[in-house]
C-alpha positions as CSV (number, residue, x, y, z in Angstrom):
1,X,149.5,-47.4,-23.8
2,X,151.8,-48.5,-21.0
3,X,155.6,-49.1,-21.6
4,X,155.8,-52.7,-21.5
5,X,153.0,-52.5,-23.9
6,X,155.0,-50.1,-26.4
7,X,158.0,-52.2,-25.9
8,X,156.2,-55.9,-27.0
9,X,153.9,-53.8,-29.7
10,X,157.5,-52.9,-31.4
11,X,158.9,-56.5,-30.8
12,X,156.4,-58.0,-32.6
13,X,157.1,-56.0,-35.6
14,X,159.9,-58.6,-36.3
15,X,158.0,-61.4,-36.5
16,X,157.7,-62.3,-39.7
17,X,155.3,-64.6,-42.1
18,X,156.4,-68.4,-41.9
19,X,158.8,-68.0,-38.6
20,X,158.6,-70.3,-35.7
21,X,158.6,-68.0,-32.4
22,X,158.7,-68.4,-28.7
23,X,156.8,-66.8,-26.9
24,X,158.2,-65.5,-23.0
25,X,156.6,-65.5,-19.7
26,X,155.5,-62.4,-17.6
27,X,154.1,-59.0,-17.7
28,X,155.6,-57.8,-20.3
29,X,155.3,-61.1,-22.7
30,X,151.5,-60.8,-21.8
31,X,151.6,-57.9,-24.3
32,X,153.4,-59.4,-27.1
33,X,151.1,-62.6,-27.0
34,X,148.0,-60.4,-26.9
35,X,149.3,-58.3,-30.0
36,X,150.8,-61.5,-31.9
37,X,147.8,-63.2,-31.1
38,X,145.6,-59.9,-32.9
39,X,148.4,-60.3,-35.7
40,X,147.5,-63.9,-36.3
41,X,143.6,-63.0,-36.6
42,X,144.4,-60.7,-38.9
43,X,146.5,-63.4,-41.4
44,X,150.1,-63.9,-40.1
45,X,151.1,-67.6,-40.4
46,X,153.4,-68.6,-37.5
47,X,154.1,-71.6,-35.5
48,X,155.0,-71.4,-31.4
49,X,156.3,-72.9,-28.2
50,X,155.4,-71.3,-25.4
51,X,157.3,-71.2,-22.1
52,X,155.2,-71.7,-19.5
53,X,151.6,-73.1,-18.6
54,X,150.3,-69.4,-18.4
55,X,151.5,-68.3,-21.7
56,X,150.3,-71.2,-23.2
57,X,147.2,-71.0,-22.3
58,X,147.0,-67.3,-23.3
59,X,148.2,-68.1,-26.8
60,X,145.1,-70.4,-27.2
61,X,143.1,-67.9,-26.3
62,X,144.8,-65.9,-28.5
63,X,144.4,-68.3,-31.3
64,X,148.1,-68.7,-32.2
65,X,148.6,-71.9,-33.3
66,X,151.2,-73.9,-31.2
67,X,153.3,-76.5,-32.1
68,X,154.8,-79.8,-29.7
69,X,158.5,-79.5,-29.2
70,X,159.2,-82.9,-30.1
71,X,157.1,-81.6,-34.1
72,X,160.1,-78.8,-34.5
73,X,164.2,-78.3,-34.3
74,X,164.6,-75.1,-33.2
75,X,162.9,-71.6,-33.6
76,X,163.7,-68.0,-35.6
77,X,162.6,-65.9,-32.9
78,X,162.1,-65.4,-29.0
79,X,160.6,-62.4,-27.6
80,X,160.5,-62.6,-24.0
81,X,160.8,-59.9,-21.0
82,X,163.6,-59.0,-18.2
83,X,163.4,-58.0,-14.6
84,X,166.7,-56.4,-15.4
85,X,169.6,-55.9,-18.0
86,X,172.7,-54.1,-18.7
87,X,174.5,-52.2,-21.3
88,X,175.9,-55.6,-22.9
89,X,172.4,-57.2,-22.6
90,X,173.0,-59.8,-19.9
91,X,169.9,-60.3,-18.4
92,X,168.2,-61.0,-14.9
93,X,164.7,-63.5,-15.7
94,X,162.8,-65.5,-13.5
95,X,160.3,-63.1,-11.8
96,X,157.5,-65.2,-13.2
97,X,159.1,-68.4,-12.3
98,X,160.0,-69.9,-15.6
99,X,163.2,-68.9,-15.8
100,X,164.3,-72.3,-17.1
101,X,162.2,-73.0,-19.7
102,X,162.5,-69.6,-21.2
103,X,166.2,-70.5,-21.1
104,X,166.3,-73.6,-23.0
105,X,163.7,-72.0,-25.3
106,X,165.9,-68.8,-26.0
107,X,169.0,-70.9,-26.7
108,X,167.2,-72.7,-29.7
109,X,166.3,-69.5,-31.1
110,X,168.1,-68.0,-33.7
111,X,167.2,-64.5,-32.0
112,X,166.2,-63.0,-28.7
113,X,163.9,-60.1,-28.5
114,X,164.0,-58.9,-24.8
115,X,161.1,-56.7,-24.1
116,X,161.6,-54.6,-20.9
117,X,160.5,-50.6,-19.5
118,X,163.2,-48.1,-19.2
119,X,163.2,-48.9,-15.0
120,X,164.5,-52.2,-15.9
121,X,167.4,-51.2,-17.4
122,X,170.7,-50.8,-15.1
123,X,173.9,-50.2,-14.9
124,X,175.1,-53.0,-13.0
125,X,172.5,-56.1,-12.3
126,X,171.7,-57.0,-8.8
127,X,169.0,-54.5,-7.4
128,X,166.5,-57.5,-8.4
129,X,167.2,-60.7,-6.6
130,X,168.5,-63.2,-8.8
131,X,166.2,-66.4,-9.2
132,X,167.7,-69.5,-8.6
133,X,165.7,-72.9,-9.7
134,X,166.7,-75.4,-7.0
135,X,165.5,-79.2,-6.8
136,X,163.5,-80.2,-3.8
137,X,165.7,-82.6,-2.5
138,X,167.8,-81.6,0.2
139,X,166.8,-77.7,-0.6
140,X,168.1,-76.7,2.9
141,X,171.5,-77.7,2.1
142,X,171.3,-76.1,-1.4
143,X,170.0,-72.7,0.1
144,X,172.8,-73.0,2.9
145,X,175.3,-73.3,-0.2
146,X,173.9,-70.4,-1.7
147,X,174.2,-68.3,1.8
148,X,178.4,-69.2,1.4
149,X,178.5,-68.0,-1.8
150,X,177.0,-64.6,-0.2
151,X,174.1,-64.6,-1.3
152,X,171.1,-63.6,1.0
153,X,168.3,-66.4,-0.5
154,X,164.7,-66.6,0.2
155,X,162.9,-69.3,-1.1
156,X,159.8,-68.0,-3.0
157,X,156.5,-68.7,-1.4
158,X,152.7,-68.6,-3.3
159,X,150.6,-67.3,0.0
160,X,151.5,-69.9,2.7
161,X,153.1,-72.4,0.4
162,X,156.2,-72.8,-1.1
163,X,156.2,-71.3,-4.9
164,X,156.5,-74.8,-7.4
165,X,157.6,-74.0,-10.8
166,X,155.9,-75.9,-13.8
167,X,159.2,-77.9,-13.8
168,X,158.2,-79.1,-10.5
169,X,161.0,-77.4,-8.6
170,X,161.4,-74.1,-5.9
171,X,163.4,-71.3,-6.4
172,X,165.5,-69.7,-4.2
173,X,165.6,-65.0,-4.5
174,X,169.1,-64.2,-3.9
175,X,170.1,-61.3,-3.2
176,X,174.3,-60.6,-4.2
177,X,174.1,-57.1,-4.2
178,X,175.6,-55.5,-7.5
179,X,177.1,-58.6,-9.1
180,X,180.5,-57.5,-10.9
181,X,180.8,-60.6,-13.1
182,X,177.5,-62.0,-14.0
183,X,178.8,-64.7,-16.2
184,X,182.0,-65.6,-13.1
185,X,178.3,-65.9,-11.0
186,X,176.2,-67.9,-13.7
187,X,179.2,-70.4,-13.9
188,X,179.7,-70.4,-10.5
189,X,176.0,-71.3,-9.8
190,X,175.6,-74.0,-12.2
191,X,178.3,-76.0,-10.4
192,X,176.1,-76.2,-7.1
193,X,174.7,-79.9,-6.6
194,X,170.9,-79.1,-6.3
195,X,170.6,-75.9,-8.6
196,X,169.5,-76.7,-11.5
197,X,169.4,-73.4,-13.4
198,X,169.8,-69.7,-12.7
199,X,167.8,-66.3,-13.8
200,X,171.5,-64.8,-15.2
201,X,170.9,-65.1,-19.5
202,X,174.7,-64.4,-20.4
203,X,175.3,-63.3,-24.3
204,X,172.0,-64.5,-25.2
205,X,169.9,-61.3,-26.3
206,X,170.2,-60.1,-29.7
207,X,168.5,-56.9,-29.1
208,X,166.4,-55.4,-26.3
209,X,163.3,-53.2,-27.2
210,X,163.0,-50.5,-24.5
211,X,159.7,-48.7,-23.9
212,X,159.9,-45.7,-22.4
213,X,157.8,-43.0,-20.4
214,X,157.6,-40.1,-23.1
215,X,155.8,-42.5,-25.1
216,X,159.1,-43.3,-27.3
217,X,161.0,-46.7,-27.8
218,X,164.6,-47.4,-27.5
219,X,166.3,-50.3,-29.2
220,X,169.6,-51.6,-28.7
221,X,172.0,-54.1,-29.2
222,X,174.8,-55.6,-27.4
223,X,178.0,-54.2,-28.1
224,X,179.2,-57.9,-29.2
225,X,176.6,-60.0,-31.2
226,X,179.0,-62.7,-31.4
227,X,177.9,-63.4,-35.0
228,X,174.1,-63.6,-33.9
């Protein structure tokens, strides 16, 4: 068994009978659908949201029973995976490109499982390029913004083509080096005309489940829950 299979295999042991979960995008979620999925077979009686096209489609397979946003208020439990986090849990997302509906999704949830192996987790974030979901429109003069904030930005490509997230957008990889302040950068992001979102998840985990290479698990939580 892998680590980000030992990591979403412990994850799912909080899901609970009843609970309406979210289910993440990536690697790493990939495991925690498969073995909530095998859970559900087996009896458990849960509702979901999935956040992304991909995941969605591997819950049906899965033959976890998913239920319209518009049919459901809010949600008990995310578990979803990190390119990176820190000590207090803030998080780089957006490897997979869905950065923004797995943001709006964790926000409604009561709790935030993040499901991660031990390489993920860092001092300081920054070694992964932070994903930025930009609008079409004008996207030169967005990415040119992003290069005065010092930012080195590449907008993501899918072979020859420019990467389109299910949202319909493109999102720039920028690369800040180590960033000191994460939530000073999130802010300072979100009041660019033309980004919509960005991949920095400030004071939203509850607890991250680690999987690590001896074969052992680590979980932890933030030094702050904030009431959570």
């Amino acid at each position: 068994m892998n680590m980000k299979q030992l990591a979403a295999e412990k994850a799912v042991e909080y899901v609970k009978d009843g609970m309406r979960v979210g289910l993440g995008t990536g690697s790493t979620a990939y495991w925690a659908i498969r073995k909530i999925g095998e859970r559900v077979r087996a009896g458990l009686n849960i509702r979901a949201v999935a956040t992304s096209k991909a995941s969605e489609k591997l819950a049906e397979e899965e033959g976890i029973p998913l239920i319209p946003f518009d049919r459901i208020d809010g949600l008990d439990l995310t578990i979803d995976g990190a390119d990176e986090l820190d000590r207090e849990l803030h998080l780089i997302k957006g490897g997979g490109g869905a950065l923004l509906r797995e943001k709006i999704v964790a926000y409604h949830s009561k709790e935030l499982i993040v499901i991660a192996d031990e390489s993920k987790f860092v001092d300081k974030l920054g070694s992964f390029p932070l994903p930025v979901e930009i609008v079409p429109f004008a996207n030169e003069w967005t990415m040119a913004a992003l290069e005065k904030l010092g930012a080195k930005p590449m907008l993501r490509t899918d072979g020859e083509r420019i990467y389109v997230t299910d949202n319909g957008n493109y999102i720039a990889d920028c690369r800040f080096g180590v960033i000191e302040n994460p939530a000073e950068l999130h802010r300072t992001l979100l009041a660019l005309p033309g980004v919509v979102d960005n991949g920095l998840f400030i004071g939203m985990a509850s607890r991250a489940v680690i999987g690590r290479q001896d074969g052992t698990v680590t979980v932890m939580n933030p030094p702050d829950v904030n009431g959570r």
